[in-house]
C-alpha positions in Angstrom: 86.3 104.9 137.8 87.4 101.3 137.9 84.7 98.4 137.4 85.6 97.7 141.0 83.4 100.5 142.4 80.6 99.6 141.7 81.0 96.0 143.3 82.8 97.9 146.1 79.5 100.1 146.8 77.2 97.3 145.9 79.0 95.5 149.0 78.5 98.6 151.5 74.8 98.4 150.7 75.0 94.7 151.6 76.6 95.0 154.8 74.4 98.0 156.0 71.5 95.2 155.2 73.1 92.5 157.2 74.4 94.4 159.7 70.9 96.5 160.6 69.6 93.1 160.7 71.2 91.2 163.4 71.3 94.7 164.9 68.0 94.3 167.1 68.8 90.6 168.5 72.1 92.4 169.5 71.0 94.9 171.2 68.3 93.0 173.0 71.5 90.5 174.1 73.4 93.7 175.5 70.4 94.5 177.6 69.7 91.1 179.1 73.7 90.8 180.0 73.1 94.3 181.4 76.3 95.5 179.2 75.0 99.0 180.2 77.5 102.5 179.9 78.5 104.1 183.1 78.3 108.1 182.3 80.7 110.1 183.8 80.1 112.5 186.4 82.7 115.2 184.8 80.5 115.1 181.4 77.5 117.4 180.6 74.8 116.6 183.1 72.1 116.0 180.3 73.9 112.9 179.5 73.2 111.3 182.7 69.9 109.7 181.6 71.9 107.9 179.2 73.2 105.6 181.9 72.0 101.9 181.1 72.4 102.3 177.2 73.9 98.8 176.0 78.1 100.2 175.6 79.9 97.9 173.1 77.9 98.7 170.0 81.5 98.8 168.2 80.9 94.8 168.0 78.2 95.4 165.0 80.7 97.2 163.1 83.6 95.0 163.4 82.0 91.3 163.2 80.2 92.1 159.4 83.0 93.1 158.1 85.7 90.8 159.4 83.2 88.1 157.8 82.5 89.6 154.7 86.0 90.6 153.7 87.2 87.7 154.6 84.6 85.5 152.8 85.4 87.4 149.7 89.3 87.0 149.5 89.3 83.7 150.9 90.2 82.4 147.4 92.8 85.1 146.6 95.0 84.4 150.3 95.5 81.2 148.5 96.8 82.2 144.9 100.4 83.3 145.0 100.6 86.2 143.0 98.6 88.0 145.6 100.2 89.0 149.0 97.8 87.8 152.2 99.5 90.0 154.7 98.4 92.9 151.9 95.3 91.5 152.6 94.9 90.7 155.8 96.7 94.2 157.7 93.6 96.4 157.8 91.1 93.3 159.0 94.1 92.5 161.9 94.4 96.1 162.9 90.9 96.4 163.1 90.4 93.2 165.4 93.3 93.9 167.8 92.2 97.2 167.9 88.7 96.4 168.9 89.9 93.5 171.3 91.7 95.8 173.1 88.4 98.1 172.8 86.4 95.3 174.2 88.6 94.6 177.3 88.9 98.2 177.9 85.0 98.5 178.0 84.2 95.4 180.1 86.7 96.6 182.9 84.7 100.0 182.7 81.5 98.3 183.1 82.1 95.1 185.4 85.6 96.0 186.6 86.4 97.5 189.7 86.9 101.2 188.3 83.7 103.8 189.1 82.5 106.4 186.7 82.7 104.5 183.6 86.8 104.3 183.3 88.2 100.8 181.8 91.6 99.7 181.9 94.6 102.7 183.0 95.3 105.4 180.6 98.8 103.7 180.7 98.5 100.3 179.7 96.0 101.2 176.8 98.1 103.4 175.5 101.3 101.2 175.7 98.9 98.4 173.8 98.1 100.4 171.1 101.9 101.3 170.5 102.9 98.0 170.3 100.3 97.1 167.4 100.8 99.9 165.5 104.6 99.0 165.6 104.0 95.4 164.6 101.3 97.2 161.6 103.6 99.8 160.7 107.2 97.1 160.8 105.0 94.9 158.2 104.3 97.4 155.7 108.1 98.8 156.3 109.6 95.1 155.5 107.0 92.9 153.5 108.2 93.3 150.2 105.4 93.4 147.5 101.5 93.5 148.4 101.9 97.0 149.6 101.4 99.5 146.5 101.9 102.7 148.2 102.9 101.9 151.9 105.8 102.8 152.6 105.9 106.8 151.6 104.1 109.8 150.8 102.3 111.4 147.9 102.1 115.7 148.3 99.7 117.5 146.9 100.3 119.4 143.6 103.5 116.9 143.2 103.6 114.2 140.4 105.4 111.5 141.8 105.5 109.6 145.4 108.5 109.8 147.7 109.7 106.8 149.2 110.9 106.9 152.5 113.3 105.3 154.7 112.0 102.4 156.8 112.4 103.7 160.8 111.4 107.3 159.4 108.2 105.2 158.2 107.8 103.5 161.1 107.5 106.3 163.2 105.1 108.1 161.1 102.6 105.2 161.0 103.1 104.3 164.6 101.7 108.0 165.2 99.2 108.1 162.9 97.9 104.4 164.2 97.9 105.4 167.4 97.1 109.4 167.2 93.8 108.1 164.8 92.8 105.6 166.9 92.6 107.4 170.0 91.1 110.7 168.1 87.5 108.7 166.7 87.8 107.7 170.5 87.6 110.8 171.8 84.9 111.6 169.0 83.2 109.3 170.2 80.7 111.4 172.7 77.3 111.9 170.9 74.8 109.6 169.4 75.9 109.3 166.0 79.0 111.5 165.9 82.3 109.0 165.7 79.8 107.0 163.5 79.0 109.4 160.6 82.2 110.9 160.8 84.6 107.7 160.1 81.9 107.0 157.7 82.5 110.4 155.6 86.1 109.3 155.6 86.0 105.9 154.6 84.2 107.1 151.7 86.9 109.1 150.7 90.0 106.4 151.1 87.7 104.6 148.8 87.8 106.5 146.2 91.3 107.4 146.7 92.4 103.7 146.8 89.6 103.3 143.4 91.9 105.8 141.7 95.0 103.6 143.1 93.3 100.4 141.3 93.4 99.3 144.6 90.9 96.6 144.2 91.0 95.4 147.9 91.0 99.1 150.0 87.9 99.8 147.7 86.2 97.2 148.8 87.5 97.5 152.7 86.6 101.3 152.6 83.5 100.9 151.6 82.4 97.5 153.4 83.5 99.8 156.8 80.6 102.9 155.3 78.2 99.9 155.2 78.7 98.4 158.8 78.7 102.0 160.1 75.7 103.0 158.7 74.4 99.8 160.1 75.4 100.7 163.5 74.0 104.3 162.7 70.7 102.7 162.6 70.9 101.4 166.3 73.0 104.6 167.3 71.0 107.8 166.2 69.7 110.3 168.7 68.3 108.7 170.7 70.9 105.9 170.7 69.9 102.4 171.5 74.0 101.5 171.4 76.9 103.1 172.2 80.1 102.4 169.9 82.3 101.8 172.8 86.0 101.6 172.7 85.5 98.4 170.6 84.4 100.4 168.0 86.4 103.3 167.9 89.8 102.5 169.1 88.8 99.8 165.9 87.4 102.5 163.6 90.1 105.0 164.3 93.0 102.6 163.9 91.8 101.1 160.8 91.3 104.3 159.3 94.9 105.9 159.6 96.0 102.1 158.6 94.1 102.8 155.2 95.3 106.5 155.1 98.8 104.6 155.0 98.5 102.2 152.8 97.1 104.9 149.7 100.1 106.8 150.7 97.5 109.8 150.8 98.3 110.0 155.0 99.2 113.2 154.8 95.7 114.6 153.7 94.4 112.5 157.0 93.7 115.7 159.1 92.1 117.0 156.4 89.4 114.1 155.6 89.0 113.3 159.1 88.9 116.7 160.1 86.7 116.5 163.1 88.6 114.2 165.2 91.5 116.2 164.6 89.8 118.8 166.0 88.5 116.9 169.3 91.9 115.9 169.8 93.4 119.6 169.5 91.0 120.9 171.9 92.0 118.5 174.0 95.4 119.7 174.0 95.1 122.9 173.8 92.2 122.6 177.1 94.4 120.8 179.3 98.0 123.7 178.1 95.7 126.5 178.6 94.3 125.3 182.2 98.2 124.4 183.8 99.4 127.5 182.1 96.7 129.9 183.5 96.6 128.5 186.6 93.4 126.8 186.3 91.7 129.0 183.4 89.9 127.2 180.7 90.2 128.0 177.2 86.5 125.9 176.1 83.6 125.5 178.3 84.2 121.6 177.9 86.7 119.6 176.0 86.4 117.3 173.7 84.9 120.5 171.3 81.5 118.5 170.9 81.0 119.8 174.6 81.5 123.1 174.1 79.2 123.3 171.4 76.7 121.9 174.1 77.4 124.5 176.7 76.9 126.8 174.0 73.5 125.7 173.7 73.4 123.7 170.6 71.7 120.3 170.9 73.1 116.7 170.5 71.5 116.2 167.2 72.9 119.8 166.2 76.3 119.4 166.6 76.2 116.1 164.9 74.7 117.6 161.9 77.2 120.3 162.2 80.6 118.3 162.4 79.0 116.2 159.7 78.9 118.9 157.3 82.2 120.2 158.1 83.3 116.6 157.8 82.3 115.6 154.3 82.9 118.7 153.1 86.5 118.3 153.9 86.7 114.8 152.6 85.7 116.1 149.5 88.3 118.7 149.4 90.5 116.0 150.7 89.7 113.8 147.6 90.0 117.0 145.3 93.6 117.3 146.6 94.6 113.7 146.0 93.4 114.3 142.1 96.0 117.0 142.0 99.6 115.9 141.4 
């Protein structure tokens, strides 16, 4: 353990403080602009009374710890022996990220689209491309700053394995992208996409901790604290909803710290459960063109199968939770091992 973890948890508990805070006033605001979720008809029917619920929670998340990070490296973006872009890459994927979030969400609320849907599947998805390119083609060609981003570290294998700038590219282009939109689809219980990004940001921050890498400690661990923040305002049941501005945010910034420890590759493994959502996904919509209109879960994302299945919300939240820490630990057992 370096003398960096401490401050680095000391900082989480201070940004769950600040952000539980300002939490109230900010939800009270959502009500009064009537920033209220539209629930869609094609979702479990015992959701419906959740229509109303203030839907751009993901604000409370991202705000404290833009702020706080910031405020505490202001001083180093200035000294030259430290790289700002080093600095600056996880805090400017997570704002783009959640801007894009925010404009997706308002366009499902106030835009002209019905049943909850925000900007076309299209154009989102072109968007988030296009800043994990710009993410991914910064860590690729900004020399120095960036310790372990631009390869891979295996498991059971002593030393890391460069690798060759496109090849890189492509890799963190996918896992930007692939993360981002996997916490979103998460994203479909009070308290699910929260706990679980959580769990893994716990475990990047160690990893990066065992990387001496002073400012992904502190990042990894600022993110638990504005989480569990929003947790506060999101547990069954929720006052807030995350919104895309949280998790396209969350997600994104997740895989971006995944990248930069060079431990990406143990990414499905620590966040586990959105890998999962996103599978069933796949494997829903396969199974139902190749069957001819068979379905292989009662409801994809898996979250809603568990529901058909008769397990409560608060259930399967407990659930995935378990099955998520306990393979971020296994995750950060894996990283000890080289």
């Amino acid at each position: 353990m370096t003398p960096e973890l401490p401050f680095a948890l000391t900082l989480g508990a201070i940004t769950f403080l600040l952000t539980a805070i300002w939490g109230g006033p900010f939800v009270e605001i959502m009500r009064r602009l009537r920033l209220g979720k539209q629930i869609r008809g094609t979702g479990p029917q015992t959701h419906m009374v959740k229509t109303g619920t203030p839907a751009i929670g993901g604000i409370l998340i991202v705000i404290p710890v833009v702020l706080i990070t910031l405020g505490l490296n202001l001083a180093r973006l200035v000294q030259e022996e430290l790289t700002g872009s080093s600095i600056l890459l996880p805090l400017v994927v997570l704002l783009s990220y959640g801007f894009l979030g925010i404009i997706d969400d308002l366009e499902g609320i106030r835009g002209r689209h019905e049943q909850g849907e925000g900007i076309s599947a299209r154009a989102k998805f072109t968007a988030q491309v296009v800043l994990a390119v710009i993410a991914a083609s910064i860590m690729a060609f900004v020399e120095g700053g960036f310790q372990n981003a631009n390869g891979v570290f295996l498991p059971l294998y002593p030393d890391f394995i460069e690798l060759p700038p496109l090849i890189w590219i492509v890799v963190a282009v996918f896992i930007i992208v692939g993360f981002s939109n996997a916490v979103n689809l998460t994203d479909g219980l009070d308290g699910l996409s929260g706990i679980i990004t959580a769990s893994a940001f716990v475990a990047y921050g160690v990893i990066a901790d065992l990387q001496d890498q002073t400012f992904l400690v502190q990042f990894s661990f600022i993110m638990v604290g504005a989480c569990f923040g929003f947790l506060w305002y999101n547990a069954h049941p929720a006052q807030m909803f995350m919104g895309d501005v949280g998790s396209l945010a969350l997600g994104a910034a997740l895989g971006t710290v995944g990248l930069m420890t060079g431990q990406w590759l143990l990414l499905p493994l620590i966040a586990i459960i959105p890998v999962a959502e996103v599978i069933s996904v796949i494997l829903q919509v396969s199974y139902f063109r190749i069957s001819g209109g068979q379905r292989l879960f009662r409801m994809a994302p898996l979250h809603h199968h568990f529901e058909k299945l008769g397990w409560s919300e608060t259930q399967v939240v407990q659930r995935f939770w378990l099955v998520g820490i306990l393979a971020a630990m296994v995750g950060v057992a894996l990283a000890l091992l080289r």
